[in-house]
N, C-alpha and C positions, 0 to 999 in steps of 0.2 A: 586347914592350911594346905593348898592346892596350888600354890603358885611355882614349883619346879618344873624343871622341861625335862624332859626323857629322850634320849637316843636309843633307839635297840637294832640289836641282831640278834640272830637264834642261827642256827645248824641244829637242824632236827630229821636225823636218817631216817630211812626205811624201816629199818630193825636197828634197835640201840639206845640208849640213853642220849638227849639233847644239850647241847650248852650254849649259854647265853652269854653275849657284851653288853654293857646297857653303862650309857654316859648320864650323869645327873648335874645340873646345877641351877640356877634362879634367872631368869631372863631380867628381872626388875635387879639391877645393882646398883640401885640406890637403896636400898632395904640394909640392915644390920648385919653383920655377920652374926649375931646372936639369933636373927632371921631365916639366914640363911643356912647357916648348919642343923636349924631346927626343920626346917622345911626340905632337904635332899634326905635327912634320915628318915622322918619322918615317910615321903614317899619310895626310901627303901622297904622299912615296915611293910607297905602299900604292896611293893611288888611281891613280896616274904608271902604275902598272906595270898594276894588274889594272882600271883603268876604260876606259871606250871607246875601242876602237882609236883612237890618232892624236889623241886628247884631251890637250889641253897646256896646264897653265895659264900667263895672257895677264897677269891681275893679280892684285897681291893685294894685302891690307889687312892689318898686322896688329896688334892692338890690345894696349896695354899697361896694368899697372896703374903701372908705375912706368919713366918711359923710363929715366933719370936709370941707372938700376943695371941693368935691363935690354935696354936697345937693342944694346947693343953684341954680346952675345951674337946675342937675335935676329937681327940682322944677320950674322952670322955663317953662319946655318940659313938665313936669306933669301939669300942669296948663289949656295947652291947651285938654288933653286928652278928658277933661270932667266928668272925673268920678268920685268915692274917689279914691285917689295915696297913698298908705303909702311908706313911707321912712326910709329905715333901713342900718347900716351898720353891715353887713357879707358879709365878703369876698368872692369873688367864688372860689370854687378850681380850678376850669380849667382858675385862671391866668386873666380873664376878667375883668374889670374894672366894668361891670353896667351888670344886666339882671332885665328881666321885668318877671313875673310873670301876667297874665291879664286873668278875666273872663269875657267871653260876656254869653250874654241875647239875642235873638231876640224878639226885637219888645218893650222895655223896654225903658223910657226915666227916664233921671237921674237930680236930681234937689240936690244944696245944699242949704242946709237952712241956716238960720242967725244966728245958734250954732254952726255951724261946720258938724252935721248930714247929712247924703249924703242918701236922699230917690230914692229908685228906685222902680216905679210904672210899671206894664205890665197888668194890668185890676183894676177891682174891687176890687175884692176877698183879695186880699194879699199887704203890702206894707214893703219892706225891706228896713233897716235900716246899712248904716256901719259906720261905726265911725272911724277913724284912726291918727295917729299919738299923742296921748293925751300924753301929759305929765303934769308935774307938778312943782314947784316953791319951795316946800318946801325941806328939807335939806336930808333929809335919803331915803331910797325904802319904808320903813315900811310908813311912811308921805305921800309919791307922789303916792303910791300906793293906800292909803284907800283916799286921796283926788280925785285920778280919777276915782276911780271907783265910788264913792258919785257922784260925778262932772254927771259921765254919768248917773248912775240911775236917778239922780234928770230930766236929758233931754229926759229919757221913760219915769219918771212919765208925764213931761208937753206933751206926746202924747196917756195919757190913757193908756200906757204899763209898765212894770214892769220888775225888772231885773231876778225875776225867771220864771215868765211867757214867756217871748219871747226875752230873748236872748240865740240864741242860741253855738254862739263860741267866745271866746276871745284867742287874742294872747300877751305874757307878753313878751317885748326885755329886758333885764336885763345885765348893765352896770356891766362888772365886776362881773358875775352870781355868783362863789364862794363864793362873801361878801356879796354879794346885794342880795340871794332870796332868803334868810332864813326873811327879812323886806319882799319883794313882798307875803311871805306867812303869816305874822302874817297880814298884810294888808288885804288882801283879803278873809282870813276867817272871820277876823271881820267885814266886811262891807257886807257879806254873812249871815252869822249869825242875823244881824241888816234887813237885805232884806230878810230873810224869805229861804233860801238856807240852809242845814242842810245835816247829812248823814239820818235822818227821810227823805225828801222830794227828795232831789236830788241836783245837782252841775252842771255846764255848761261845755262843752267840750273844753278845754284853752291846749294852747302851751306854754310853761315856758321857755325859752332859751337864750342863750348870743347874745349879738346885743347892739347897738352903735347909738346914737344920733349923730347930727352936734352939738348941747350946749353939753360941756362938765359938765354943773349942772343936765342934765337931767340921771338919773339913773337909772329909768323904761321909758319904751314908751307901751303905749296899743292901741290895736286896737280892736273892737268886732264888732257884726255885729246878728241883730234880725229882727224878721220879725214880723207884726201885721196882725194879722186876724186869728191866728194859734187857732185849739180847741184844747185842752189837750190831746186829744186823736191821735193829730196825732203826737205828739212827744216822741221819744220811746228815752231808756238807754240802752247802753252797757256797759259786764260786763265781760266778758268770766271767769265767775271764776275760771276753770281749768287752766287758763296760769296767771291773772291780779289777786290780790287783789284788793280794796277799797282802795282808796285815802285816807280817811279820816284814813285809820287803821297808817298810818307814818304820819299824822298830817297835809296833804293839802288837797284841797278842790277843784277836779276837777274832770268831769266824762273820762271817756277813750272814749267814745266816742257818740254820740247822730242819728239817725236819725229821718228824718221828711217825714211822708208819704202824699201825694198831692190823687188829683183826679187821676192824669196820671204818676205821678214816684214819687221815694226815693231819699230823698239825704240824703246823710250818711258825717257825720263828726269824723273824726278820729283823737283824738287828739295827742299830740307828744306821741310818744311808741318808749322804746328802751328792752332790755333785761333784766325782769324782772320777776321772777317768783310770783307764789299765795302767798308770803309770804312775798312780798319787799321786797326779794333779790337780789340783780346784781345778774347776770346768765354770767359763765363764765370771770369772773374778767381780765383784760386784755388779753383778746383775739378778737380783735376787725372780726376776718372771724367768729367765734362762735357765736358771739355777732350779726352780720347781721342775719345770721342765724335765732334766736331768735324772735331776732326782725320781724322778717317777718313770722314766727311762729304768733306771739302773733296778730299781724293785720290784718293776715287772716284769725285769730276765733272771731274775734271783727266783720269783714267783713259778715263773716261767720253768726255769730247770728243778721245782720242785712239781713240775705238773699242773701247777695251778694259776689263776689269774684274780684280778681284780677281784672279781665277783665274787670270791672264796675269803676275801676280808671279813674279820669280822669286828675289827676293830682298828683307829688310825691315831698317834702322839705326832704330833703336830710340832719341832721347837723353832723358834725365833730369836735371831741374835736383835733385832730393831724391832722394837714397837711400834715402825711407823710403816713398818712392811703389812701387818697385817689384816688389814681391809683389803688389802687384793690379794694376797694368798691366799683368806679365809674364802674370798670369792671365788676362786678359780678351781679350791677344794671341792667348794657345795657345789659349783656345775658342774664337774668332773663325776664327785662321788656323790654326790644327795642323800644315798640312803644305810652311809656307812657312818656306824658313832664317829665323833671325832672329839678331840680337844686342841685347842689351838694354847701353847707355853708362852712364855719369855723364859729362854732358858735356850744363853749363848751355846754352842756347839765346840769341839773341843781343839776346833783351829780358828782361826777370827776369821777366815776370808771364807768360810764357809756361816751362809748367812739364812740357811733353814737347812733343818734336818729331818727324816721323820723317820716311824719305827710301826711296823703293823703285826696280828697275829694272823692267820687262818687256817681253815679248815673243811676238809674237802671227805668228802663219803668216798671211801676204795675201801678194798681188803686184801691183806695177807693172811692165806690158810693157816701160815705157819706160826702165827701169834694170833694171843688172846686179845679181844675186842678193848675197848677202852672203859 
């Protein structure tokens, strides 16, 4: 069974341990989903075994056209992975039933604890934290929302950490986003506010976007992900104020984007960014080729004031509020970037007139003496 396509990047320093992005999914979608979820894990195995010595993947994503009839399976295949799996439904535009999203570590082993918490250890120094799939039981976004997010705080406090201290990205799936994330935002600014999270101190770098549970009760699903050992000093904010305003000036509670400096590299988190001027404005009101534009404007000065550029990607989420945008998005991405993973959503954005969004990670070789390597 051979028929999966692979995307990769690597960041592999001078001296240091390497890590990998690598996108999966089936080019033929006209094949089964029982096809095709056998066929990306299957050539996960593949890479398990014949990719970089001691290479393990840490997380993973894995995108649905249909939770509702396929999660339950995928979970099945996720099980064996190892790692944390979250489980989302967005659609792919390129027509595929399942794609994997995966980051490896070398030399990192993955443990899950008896909360759900998925620690991944690669020394001393550092121990990371991700959390996936949370949802919630109670009846509205605004409810599920401030319950999970209490729900996880309370599982950094029982590790000596804290939600403003060391976490440092969350991702919001938002059932219905139109109705639903005007609650995910009154939620989360008040269980921020209560954790010490403020426009005085700072906000975590979060993704706000449409996506779909297999329970039709579940109306947010969160995912985050922190590390322990971090000093203050190695974690920096973006802000590009020439292109971004503040979050906090239209009344939610997220940074644009964070990095984290090590002994031996940066990694930079970018959170979702679409066409937006200093003023929270849509920029360019339905013109979605204007609108990329922008958008890739506004992420290469976020990029940009973290020292780093395109080239430093190592991976690109792709969402789409129309279906019918994407054969020239998808086109104007592949000549732009060629040789950066990508995955292309349906997965509306968390204002309507914003009509693509996207969200990247990267990672650049520097060093600070004054902390330990990564």
């Amino acid at each position: 069974m051979n028929s999966s396509c692979i995307e990769s990047s690597s960041f592999v320093p001078v001296n240091g341990v390497a890590e990998c992005h690598t996108v999966l999914h089936v080019p033929d979608v006209a094949l089964s989903f029982e096809y095709q979820v056998a066929a990306v894990f299957k050539q996960l195995e593949v890479l398990k075994d014949e990719g970089p010595e001691n290479s393990v993947p840490v997380f993973m994503r894995i995108f649905l056209s249909d939770a509702a009839n396929q999660a339950a399976l995928a979970g099945q295949y996720a099980e064996r992975a190892g790692c944390a799996c979250s489980v989302v439904e967005q659609p792919l535009l390129d027509g595929s039933k399942i794609a994997l999203w995966v980051y490896w570590q070398e030399g990192a082993t993955v443990m899950r604890s008896a909360d759900g918490l998925y620690e991944v250890c690669r020394g001393k120094d550092y121990i990371q934290y991700w959390s996936v799939n949370n949802t919630d039981e109670a009846d509205g976004s605004y409810d599920q929302t401030r319950n999970m997010l209490e729900n996880y705080a309370r599982k950094l406090d029982g590790r000596g950490l804290t939600l403003a201290d060391n976490c440092l990205r969350t991702w919001f799936f938002v059932r219905d986003v139109d109705v639903n994330y005007a609650g995910v935002v009154k939620g989360r600014n008040e269980v921020f506010a209560r954790r010490g999270l403020s426009p005085k101190t700072h906000f975590i770098a979060s993704t706000g976007i449409g996506g779909r549970q297999a329970s039709a009760h579940a109306k947010v699903m969160m995912d985050a992900y922190a590390v322990k050992g971090l000093h203050p000093d190695q974690i920096h904010y973006l802000y590009a104020p020439t292109h971004l305003n503040p979050t906090y000036e239209y009344g939610v509670s997220f940074e644009r984007g964070t990095y984290v400096d090590y002994g031996d590299r940066r990694h930079v988190f970018i959170s979702g960014t679409a066409s937006i001027n200093n003023r929270g404005e849509i920029v360019h009101p339905g013109d979605v080729d204007r609108q990329v534009e922008r958008m890739w404007e506004n992420v290469g000065t976020l990029l940009a004031e973290a020292g780093c550029g395109f080239e430093h990607v190592n991976h690109m989420l792709v969402y789409l509020r129309d279906i019918a945008d994407y054969a020239f998005v998808s086109r104007k991405f592949h000549i732009r970037f060629p040789h950066v993973p990508k995955v292309f959503l349906l997965a509306p954005v968390c204002r309507s007139g914003w009509l693509v969004e996207m969200e990247c990670m990267a990672c650049k070789e520097t060093g600070d003496s004054r902390f330990a390597p990564f």
